[in-house]
C-alpha positions in Angstrom: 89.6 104.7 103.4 91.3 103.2 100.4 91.2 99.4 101.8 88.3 97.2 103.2 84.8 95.3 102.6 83.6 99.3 102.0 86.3 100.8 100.0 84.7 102.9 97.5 81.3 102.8 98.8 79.9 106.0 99.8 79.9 107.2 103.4 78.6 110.1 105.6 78.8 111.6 109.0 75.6 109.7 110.2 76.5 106.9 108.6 79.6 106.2 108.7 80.4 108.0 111.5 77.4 107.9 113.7 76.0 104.6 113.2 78.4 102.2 111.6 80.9 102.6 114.6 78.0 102.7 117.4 78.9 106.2 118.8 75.1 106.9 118.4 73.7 103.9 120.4 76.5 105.1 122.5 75.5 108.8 123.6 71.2 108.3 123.6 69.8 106.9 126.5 67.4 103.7 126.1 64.4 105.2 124.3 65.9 108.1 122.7 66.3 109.6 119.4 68.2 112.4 118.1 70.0 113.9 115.6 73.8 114.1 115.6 75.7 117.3 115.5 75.6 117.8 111.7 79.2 117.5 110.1 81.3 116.3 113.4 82.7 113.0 111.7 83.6 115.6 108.7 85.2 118.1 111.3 86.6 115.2 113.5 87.8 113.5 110.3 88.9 116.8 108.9 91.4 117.5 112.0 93.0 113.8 111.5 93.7 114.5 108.4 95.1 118.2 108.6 97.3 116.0 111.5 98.3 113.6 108.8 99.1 115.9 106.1 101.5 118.2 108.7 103.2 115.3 109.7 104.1 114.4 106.1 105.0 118.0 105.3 107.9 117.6 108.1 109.1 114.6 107.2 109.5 115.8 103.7 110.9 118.8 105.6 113.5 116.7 107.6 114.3 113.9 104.5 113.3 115.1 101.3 110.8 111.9 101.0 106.9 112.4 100.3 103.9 110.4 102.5 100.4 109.2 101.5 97.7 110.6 104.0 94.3 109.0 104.1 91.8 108.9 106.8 88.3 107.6 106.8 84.8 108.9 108.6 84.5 105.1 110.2 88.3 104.9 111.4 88.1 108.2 112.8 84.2 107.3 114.5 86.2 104.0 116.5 89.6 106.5 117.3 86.7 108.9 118.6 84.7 106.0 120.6 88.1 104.5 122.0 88.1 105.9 125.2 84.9 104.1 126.1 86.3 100.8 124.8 89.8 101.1 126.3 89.2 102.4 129.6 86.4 100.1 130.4 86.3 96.8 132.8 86.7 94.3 129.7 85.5 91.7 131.8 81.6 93.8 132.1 79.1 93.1 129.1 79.3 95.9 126.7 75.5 97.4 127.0 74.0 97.3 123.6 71.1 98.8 124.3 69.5 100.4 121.2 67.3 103.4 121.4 63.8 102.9 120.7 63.4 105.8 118.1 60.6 108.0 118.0 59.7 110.0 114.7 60.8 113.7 115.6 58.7 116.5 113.4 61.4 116.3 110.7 61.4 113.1 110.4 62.5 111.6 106.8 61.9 107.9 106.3 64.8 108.0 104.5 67.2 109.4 106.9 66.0 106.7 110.0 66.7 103.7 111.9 63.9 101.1 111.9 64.0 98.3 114.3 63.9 94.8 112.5 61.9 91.3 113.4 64.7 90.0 114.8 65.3 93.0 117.1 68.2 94.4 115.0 68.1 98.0 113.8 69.2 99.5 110.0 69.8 102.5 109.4 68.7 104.2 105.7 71.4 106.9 105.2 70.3 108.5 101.7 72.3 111.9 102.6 72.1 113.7 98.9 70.6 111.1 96.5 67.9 112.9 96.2 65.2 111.5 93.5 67.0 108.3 92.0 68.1 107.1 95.3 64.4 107.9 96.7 63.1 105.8 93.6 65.7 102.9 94.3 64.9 102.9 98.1 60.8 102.7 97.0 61.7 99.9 94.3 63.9 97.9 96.7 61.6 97.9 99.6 58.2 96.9 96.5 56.6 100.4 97.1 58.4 101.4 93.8 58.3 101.1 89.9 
């Protein structure tokens, strides 16, 4: 989006998507891992915005006037996950149950969630930094130049 604590910081689909809005913890069960259908915040967020940009073309249509469209992969992540917030018994404890992830045979320990000493969990999305965000990551965590 062009607003908010995260405007022009990069995002992608399991990032931003996936993990930031907690539509992952959402759909694993309690000592799960898995990978998320690759590019389904980009698709999901890619249909908002196709909605967005028709509905600007007909009100150009109907009063000559233009619109600005934007849409984000974290916006669309909580429109996506609204049905299980909305529809639920506000009154019952949301379950916040984090999966205890396992390291699948692809695993990259750049592209994981780790579990924290206070029981928290991060998640290192390097998507396509390649090298110099590898080298960062290394330095940051002391294993680095």
């Amino acid at each position: 989006g062009s607003t908010g604590p995260e405007y022009g910081l990069p995002g992608y689909d399991v990032g931003a998507f996936w993990a930031s809005t907690g539509l992952a913890a959402s759909i694993q069960d309690p000592g799960c891992y898995g990978m998320y259908p690759g590019g389904f915040g980009d698709c999901t967020a890619a249909g908002a915005m196709t909605a967005g940009i028709l509905m600007a073309l007909r009100h150009r249509f109907l009063t000559g006037l233009g619109q600005r469209v934007e849409t984000s992969l974290s916006r669309t992540g909580l429109w996506v996950l609204s049905p299980l917030t909305c529809g639920r018994d506000m009154a019952t404890p949301v379950d916040t149950t984090v999966p205890d992830y396992s390291k699948p045979d692809n695993w990259d320990p750049l592209q994981a969630a780790y579990r924290t000493k206070d029981d928290k969990h991060v998640f290192i999305d390097h998507a396509s930094g390649g090298a110099a965000v590898r080298a960062q990551v290394a330095q940051a965590l002391g294993a680095g130049p």
